[in-house]
C-alpha positions in Angstrom: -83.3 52.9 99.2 -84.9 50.5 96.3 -83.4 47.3 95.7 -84.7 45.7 92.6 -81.7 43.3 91.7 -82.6 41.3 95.4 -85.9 39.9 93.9 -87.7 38.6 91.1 -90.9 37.7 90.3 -92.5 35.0 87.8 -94.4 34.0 85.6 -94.6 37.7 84.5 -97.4 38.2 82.8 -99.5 35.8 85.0 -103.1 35.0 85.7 -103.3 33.6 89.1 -100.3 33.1 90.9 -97.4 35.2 91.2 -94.0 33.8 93.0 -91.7 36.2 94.0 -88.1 34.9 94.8 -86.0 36.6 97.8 -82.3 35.2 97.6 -81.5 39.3 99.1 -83.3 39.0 102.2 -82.5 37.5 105.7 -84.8 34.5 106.8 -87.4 35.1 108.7 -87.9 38.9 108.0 -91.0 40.2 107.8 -91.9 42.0 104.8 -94.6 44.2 104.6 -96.1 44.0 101.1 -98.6 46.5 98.9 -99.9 45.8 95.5 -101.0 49.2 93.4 -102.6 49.2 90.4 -101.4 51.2 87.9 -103.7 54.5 88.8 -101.5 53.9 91.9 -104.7 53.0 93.8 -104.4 50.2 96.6 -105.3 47.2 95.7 -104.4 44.5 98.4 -102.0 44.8 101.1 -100.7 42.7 104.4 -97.4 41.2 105.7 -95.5 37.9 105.5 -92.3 36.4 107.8 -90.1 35.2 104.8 -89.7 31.3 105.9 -88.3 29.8 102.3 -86.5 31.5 99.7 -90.2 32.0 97.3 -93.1 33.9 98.1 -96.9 33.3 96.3 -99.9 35.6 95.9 -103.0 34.8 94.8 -103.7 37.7 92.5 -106.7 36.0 90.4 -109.0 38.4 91.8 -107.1 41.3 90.7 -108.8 43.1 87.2 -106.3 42.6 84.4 -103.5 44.9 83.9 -100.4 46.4 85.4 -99.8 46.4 88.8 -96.7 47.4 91.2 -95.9 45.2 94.0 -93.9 47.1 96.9 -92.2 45.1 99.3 -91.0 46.8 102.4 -88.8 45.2 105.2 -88.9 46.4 108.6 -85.8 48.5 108.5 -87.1 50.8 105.8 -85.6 48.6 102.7 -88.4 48.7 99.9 -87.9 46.4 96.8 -90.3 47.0 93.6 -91.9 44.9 91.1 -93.7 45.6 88.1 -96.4 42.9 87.4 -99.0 42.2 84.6 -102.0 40.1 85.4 -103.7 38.8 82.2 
């Protein structure tokens, strides 16, 4: 199952730092995360406990363009975001 509606991220189109917000999931989840370019090749991937209700990347290394974030919870519960980095 995808659940979009359960985050958001911002500023959309960013340059450095992306903040996603997680009202949707339980404290102190961990959340497996993967960011794809648009080619759908990796780019950068690792996992976070969810400790506050926002999340920031650093994504200034990333090449500009569109990118897919996938979030995956240990339970099998994937959320998607599409992301432009300028």
């Amino acid at each position: 199952n995808i659940h979009i509606s359960d985050v958001d991220a911002y500023p959309i189109p960013t340059k450095d730092i992306l903040t996603i917000s997680l009202p949707g999931v339980k404290s102190m989840e961990t959340l497996n995360y993967q960011f794809y370019s648009i080619s759908s090749s990796l780019v950068k991937s690792g996992s976070f406990v969810k400790t506050d209700d926002t999340h920031s990347f650093d994504i200034s290394e990333f090449e500009t363009g569109t990118y897919l974030l996938r979030l995956t919870n240990n339970d099998g519960k994937m959320y998607r975001i599409k992301l432009i980095k300028n």
